[in-house]
N, C-alpha and C positions, 0 to 999 in steps of 0.2 A: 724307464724314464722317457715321457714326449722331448723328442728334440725341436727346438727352434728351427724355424725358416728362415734360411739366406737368398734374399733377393737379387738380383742383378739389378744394374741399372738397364737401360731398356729405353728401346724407342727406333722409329725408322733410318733403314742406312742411309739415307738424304741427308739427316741430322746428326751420324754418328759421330762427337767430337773427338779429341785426342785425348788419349787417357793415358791415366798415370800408369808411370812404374807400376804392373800388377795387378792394375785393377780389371776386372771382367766388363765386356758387356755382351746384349745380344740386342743383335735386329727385329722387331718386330715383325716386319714384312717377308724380308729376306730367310728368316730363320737361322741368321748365322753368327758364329762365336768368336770376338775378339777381346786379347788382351791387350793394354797398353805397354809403351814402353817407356816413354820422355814426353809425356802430356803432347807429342805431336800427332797430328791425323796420318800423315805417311807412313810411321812406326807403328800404327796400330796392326797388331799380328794378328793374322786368319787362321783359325784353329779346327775351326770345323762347320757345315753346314747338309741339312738334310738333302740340297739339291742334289749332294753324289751319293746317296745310298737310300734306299728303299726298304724298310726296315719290315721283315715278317711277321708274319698274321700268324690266327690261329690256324689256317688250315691252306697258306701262303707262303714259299719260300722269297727270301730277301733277294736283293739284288745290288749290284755298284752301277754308279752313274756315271758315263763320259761324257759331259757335258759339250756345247758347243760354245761359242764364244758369244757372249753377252750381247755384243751389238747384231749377231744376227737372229738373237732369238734366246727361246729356250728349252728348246727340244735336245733330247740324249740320248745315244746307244748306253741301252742296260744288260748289263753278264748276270743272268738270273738261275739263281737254283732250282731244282725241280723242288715241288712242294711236299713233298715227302721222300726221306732217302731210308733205307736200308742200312747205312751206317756211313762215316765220314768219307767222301773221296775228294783224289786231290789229283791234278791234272798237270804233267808238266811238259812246257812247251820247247818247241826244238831249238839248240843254240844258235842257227843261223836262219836263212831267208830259204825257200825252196827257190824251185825255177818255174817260169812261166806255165801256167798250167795245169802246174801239181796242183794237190790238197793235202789237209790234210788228215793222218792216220790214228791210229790205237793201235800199241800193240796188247789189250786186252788190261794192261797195269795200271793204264793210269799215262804213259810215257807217249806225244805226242810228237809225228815225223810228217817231213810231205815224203806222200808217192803220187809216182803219175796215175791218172784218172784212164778208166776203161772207156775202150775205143769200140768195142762189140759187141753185140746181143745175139749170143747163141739159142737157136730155137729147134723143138722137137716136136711134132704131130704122130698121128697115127697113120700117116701115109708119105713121113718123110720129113727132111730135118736141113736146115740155113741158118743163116748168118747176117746179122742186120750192122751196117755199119753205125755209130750211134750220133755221128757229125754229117754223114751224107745219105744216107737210106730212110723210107717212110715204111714202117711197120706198120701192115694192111692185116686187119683181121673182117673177114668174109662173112655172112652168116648164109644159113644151107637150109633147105626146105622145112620151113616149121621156128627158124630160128631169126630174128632182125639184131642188127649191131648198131648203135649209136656211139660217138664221141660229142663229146661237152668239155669244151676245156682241155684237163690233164683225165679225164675218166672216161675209160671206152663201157658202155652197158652191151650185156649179152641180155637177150631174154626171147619170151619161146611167143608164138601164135598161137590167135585163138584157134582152134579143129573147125574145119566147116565138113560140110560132104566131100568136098574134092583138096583139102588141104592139109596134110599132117599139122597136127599141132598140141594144143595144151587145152583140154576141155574142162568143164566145171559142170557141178552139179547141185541143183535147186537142194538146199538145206529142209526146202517145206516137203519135199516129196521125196527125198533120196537120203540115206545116209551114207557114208563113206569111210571106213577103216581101214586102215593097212589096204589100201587098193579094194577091198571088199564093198561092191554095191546092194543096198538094202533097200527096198522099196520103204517108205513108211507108213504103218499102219496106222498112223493117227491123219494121214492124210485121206487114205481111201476113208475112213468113219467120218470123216468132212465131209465128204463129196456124197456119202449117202444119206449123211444126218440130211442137209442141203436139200437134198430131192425129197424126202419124207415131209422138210418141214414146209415144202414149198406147197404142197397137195394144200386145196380145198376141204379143213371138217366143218361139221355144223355141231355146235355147241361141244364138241371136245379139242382142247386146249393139246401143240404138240411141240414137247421141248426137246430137242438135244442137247445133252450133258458133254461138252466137250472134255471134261475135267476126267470121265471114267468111259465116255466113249460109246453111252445107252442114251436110250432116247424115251421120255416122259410122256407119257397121257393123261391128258387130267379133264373128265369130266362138267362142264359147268355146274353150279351148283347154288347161281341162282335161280329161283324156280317165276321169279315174272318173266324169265324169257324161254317160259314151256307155254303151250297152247292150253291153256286152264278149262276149259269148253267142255272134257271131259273126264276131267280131277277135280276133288276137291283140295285145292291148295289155300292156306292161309300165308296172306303175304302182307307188309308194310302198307300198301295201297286198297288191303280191300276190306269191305267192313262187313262184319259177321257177328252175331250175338255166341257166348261165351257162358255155359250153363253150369255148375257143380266144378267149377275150375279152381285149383288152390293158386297163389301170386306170390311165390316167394321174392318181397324186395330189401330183406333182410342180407343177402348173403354179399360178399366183397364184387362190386361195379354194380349193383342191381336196385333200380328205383324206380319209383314210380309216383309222376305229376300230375295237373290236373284232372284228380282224381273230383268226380260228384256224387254223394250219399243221398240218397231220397228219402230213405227212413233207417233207423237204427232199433236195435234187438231192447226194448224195455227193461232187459237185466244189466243193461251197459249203461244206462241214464240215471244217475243220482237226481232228483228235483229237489224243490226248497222243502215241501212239505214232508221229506225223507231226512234230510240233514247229512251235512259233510261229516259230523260227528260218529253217526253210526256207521258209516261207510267206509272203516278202513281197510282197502285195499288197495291193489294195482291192477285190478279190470274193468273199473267204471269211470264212468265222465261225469263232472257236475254239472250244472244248468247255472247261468250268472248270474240266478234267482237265488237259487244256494249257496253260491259263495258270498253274493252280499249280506245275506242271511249269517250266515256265520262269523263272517268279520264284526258286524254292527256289535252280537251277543256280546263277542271277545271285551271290544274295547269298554261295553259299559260296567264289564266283570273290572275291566282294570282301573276305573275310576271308582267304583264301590269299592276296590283294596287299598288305596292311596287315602280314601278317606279316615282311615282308623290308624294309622303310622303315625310314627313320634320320629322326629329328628334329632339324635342326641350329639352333645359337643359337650369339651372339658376343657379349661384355663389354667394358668398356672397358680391358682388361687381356689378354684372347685369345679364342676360338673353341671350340668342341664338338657333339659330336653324340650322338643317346642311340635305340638300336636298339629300338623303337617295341615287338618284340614278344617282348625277350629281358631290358631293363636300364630302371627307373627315373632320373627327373631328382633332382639330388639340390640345394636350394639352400642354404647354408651363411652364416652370419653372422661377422664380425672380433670377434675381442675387445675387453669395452671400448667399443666403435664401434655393433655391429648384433646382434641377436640372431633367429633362428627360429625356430616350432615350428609342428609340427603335428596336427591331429586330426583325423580325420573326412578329409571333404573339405574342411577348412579350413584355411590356410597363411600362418602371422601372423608379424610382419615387425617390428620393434618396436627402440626402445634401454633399456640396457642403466640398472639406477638412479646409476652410474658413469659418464661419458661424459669420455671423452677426445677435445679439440677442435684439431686441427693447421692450420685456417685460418681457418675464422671460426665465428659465434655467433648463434645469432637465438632469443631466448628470449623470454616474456612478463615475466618478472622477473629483474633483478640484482643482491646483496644485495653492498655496498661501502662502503667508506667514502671513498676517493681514488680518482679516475680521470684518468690522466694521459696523454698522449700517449707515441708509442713511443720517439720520445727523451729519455719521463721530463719533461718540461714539466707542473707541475702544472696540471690543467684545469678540475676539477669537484671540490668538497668537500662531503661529506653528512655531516651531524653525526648524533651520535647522539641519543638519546631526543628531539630534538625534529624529525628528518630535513627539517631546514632544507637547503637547497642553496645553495650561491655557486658564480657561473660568477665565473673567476679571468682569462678574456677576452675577448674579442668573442664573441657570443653571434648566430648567424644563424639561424630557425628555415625550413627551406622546407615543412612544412606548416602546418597550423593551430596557432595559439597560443590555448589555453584559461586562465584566471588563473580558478579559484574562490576565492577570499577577499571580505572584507569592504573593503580598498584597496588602490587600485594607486598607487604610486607613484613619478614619472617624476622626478628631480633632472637636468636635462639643459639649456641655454641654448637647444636649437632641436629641434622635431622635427618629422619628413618625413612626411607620411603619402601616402601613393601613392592609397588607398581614393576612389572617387568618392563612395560610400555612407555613412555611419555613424549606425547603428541603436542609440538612447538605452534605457533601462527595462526591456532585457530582462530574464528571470527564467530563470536556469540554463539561458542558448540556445536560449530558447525565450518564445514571448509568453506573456506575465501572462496568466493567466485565470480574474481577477479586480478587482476595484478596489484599486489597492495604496494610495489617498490619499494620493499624490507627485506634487509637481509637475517635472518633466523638463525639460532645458531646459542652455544653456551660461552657465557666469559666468564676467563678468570681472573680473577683480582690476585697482583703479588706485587713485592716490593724487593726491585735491585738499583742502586742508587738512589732509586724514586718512584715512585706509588705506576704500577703499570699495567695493561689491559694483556692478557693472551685469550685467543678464541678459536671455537673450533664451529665454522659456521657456514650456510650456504648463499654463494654470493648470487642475491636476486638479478645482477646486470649482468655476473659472466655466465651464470648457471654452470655452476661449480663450486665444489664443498673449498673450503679453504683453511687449512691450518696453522695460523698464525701466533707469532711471541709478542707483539706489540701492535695492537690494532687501537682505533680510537672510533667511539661512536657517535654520528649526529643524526638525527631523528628515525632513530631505526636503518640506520644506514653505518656497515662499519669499511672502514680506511685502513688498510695492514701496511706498517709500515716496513715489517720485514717477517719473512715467512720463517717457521720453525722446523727442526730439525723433525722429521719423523725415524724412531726407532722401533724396527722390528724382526721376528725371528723369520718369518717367511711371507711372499706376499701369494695375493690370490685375485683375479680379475671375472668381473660377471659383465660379459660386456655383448658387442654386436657377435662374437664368436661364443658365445656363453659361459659357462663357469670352469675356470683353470685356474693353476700356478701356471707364475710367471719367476717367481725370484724361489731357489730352493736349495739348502744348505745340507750337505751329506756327508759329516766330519768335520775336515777344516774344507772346504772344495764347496763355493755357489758354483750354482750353475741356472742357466736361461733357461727356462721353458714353454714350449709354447709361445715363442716369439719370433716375427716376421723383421729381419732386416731387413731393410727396404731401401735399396740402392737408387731408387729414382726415377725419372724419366728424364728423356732426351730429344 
C-alpha cells in the first residue's frame, strides 16, 4: 500500500511561532526540530538539529558536533570516526581529571587513563649510543661524505650525492647506452647500431639510396631506379621525356589502371570499315566500324519498312452492344452520342463527351439537387413532404440515416419515452463540427430534470468561470450559464487522482478500514 506524506509546517527560525500542544515544526534555514507546548514561543522544545552531528557517507564515517556559542560564530570541535572499522569499538574515559602534563593512555581494551608523558629519546648508532632529553636537548643528525641532511618543518630528509671524480656518492646511468640489473652493467647494443647506422648513413653515395633500420638494427641499400638521372649518351633508354618511334609493339590498355589517350589513327585496316554501299545489315559482328553514310542508310530503309506496315492495320474496339474495327490507314473512328441521353463534339484534338441540358433517365438518378415537393415510394406510400417557402421536411416514417447526421439549428428536439445511443463517445460545445476557438462563456455539462416538492434542475457540468467540473442537486440555467444552488453528495467505492503528480489512489477501502493514499499533508508555512 503507497503511504501518504505528513508535512510539517516549516519556514525560517526568525518566524518560528508558538505552537500548539504537539504540533511539529522545522526551520528551514536552521535545519532544526521543534515541538510546541502551550501555543507559546518560549515553550517551543528543541529536539534536534543537524548542526551537532555529521551524519556518514558512503565511504565517510559520521561525527558529533560541539558547537560553540551562536553569537560568536559557527564553527565546532567534531569526535569523528575512522571511515571504516573492523568491527564496533567503544572508548571509555577515566573517572576523574589527570595531573598537569599527563595524557592520555590505552590499555589496548578500549579503557582510557592519564599517564605521565615521556621525558627521553634513547638513541643507538654503529659507533655508540645517548640520550636526548625531549624538553631541553636538540637532536642533531650529521650527514658524512656522499650523504646531505635537510629539516623542513617536523621532517629531517637523508639523501645521498651525486659521485663525481673526487666524491663518494650515488651515480646514474644513461638508459640510452647502459642497461642496469641487480647492480649488473650492460652496454647497449642498440646504441653502438646507432652510432654506426649514423656514420654509414652520413657518407656521400651517388645514385644509391642508404637506410638504417633502427627497428632490426641493418641497414638498406637501395639503388635508384630512375633512369633520366643515368647519363643516356651511351644507353639506349626509353624514358617519359624522350621521344622514339615504336615498331611491331602490342598496347595492352585493357588490363586494371591501363589506358591510353589522345590516341591519332591515320588509316584503318579496310576489313574494320563497313561503308554505305556494304550495309549494316550484312555486317553482323563485333569487329567492324560503320561509316555515318551506313548508318543513315539503314535507319531511313527501317522507318519507311514501318510506315508501309501501319498502312495495312485495322484497329479493333468492342461496346457493350457489338464489336468493330477501323482501317488505321484508309477510314476514321467515328464516336456518336444518343439523343436526350449523351452528346459529342469535337475540335482540335479534343473530344468532349457531355449531357445533353434535357436528360432523359430510364433507371436511376444521382444528382446534387432535387427540386420536389412529395416524394413517395414506388407503390405511391407517401414518404417525405417538403413544404414550400419555408422547405421544412416531415419524414411520414421510420427514418434510418446510415451515414452521418448533421442538425444545424438552434434545437434539437427528441419527444420519445427511451433512447438508445450505441456512441461510446459524446462530445459537448462544439461549434459547427468543429472546436470553439475561442471563449464562448458557457458552461457545458448534462442536466437532470426531477421532481421533489417542485420541478428541479441537478447537473453535472464544467464551470466555464472557475474551470472546474461541478456536481450539483439544484442548479438553475441562464443563457448557457448555470448557478448551483447547493452541491451534491458524491457516492463512491474508491477514488483515484490523475493530476500534476499523475495517476493514483487517493481514498482506498480494505474491509471495513479507509485508508489515504498517496497524500501530502501539508502543515504550512511560517
Amino acid at each position: 500500500m503507497a503511504a501518504p506524506v505528513l508535512q510539517f509546517k516549516r519556514g525560517t527560525f526568525t518566524n518560528l511561532p508558538g505552537l500548539r500542544a504537539g504540533e511539529p515544526a522545522l526551520t528551514t534555514d536552521t535545519y532544526e526540530l521543534y515541538v510546541g507546548i502551550d501555543s507559546t514561543t518560549n515553550n517551543n522544545k528543541f529536539f534536534g538539529s543537524h548542526r551537532y552531528w555529521t551524519r556518514e557517507g558512503t565511504t565517510t564515517g559520521s561525527s558529533v558536533n560541539l558547537v560553540e556559542g551562536t553569537n560568536n560564530g559557527s564553527n565546532y570541535v567534531a569526535l569523528k570516526s575512522p571511515d571504516a572499522l573492523a568491527a564496533n569499538l567503544t572508548y571509555t574515559l577515566p573517572g576523574t581529571d589527570g595531573s598537569n602534563g599527563q595524557v592520555l593512555s590505552t590499555n589496548g581494551s578500549g579503557s582510557l587513563s592519564f599517564i605521565d608523558a615521556a621525558a627521553t629519546l634513547s638513541m643507538a648508532g654503529d659507533s655508540g649510543t645517548d640520550t636526548v632529553a625531549l624538553l631541553d636537548d636538540t637532536l642533531t643528525v650529521s650527514g658524512g661524505e656522499g650523504i646531505d641532511t635537510a629539516v623542513t618543518d617536523n621532517t629531517i630528509t637523508i639523501s645521498a650525492e651525486d659521485a663525481s671524480d673526487s666524491n663518494k656518492g650515488v651515480a646514474s646511468f644513461d638508459s640510452t647506452d647502459f642497461t642496469v640489473t641487480s647492480g649488473d652493467v650492460t652496454v647497449n647494443a642498440e646504441r653502438i647500431e646507432d652510432i654506426a647506422g649514423a656514420m654509414f648513413s652520413s657518407n656521400t653515395e651517388t645514385l644509391i639510396t642508404v637506410t638504417y633500420q633502427d627497428s632490426d638494427g641493418t641497414i638498406d641499400l637501395v639503388v635508384d631506379n630512375d633512369l633520366s638521372n643515368y647519363d643516356n649518351t651511351s644507353s639506349v633508354f626509353i624514358t617519359a621525356a624522350s621521344t622514339d618511334t615504336l615498331t611491331n609493339k602490342t598496347f595492352d590498355a585493357n588490363g586494371t589502371g591501363n589506358s591510353i589517350s589522345n590516341v591519332e589513327v591515320a588509316d584503318f585496316a579496310a576489313s574494320a570499315i563497313v561503308v554505305e554501299s556494304e550495309g549494316i545489315g550484312s555486317n553482323d559482328n563485333d569487329t567492324t566500324i560503320p561509316t555515318s553514310a551506313a548508318v543513315k542508310d539503314y535507319i531511313d530503309n527501317e522507318i519507311t519498312t514501318v510506315t508501309n506496315s501501319i498502312n495495312g492495320q485495322d484497329l479493333d474496339f468492342s461496346s457493350d452492344s457489338g464489336t468493330g474495327s477501323v482501317d488505321l490507314g484508309t477510314q476514321s473512328l467515328t464516336i456518336a452520342g444518343t439523343a436526350n441521353e449523351v452528346e459529342t463534339s469535337g475540335s482540335g484534338q479534343t473530344l468532349t463527351i457531355g449531357l445533353p441540358s434535357s436528360v432523359q433517365i430510364t433507371t436511376s438518378l444521382d444528382v446534387p439537387t432535387v427540386e420536389a415537393t412529395n416524394l413517395k415510394a414506388r407503390d405511391g406510400t407517401a414518404a417525405i413532404t417538403i413544404s414550400n417557402s419555408t422547405g421544412a421536411v416531415a419524414c411520414n416514417q421510420n427514418l434510418t440515416v446510415s451515414g452521418n447526421l448533421i442538425v444545424n439549428g438552434s434545437t434539437t428536439q427528441v419527444n420519445t419515452s427511451q433512447t438508445t445511443i450505441e456512441d461510446q463517445l459524446l462530445e459537448l460545445g462544439m461549434v459547427d463540427g468543429s472546436a470553439p476557438s475561442s471563449d464562448l462563456n458557457k458552461d457545458i455539462g448534462v442536466i437532470f430534470n426531477y421532481y421533489t416538492d417542485a420541478a428541479k434542475k441537478a447537473a453535472v457540468y464544467w464551470d466555464d468561470s472557475n474551470s472546474r467540473v461541478v456536481i450539483s442537486d439544484d442548479v438553475s440555467e441562464s443563457t448557457g450559464v448555470l448557478t448551483a444552488a447547493a452541491h451534491a453528495a458524491l457516492e463512491i467505492g474508491s477514488l483515484w487522482v490523475n493530476d500534476c503528480a499523475g495517476q493514483s489512489q487517493v481514498i482506498n477501502c480494505s474491509g471495513t478500514t479507509r485508508t489515504l493514499e498517496n497524500i501530502t499533508l501539508d502543515g504550512g508555512t511560517f
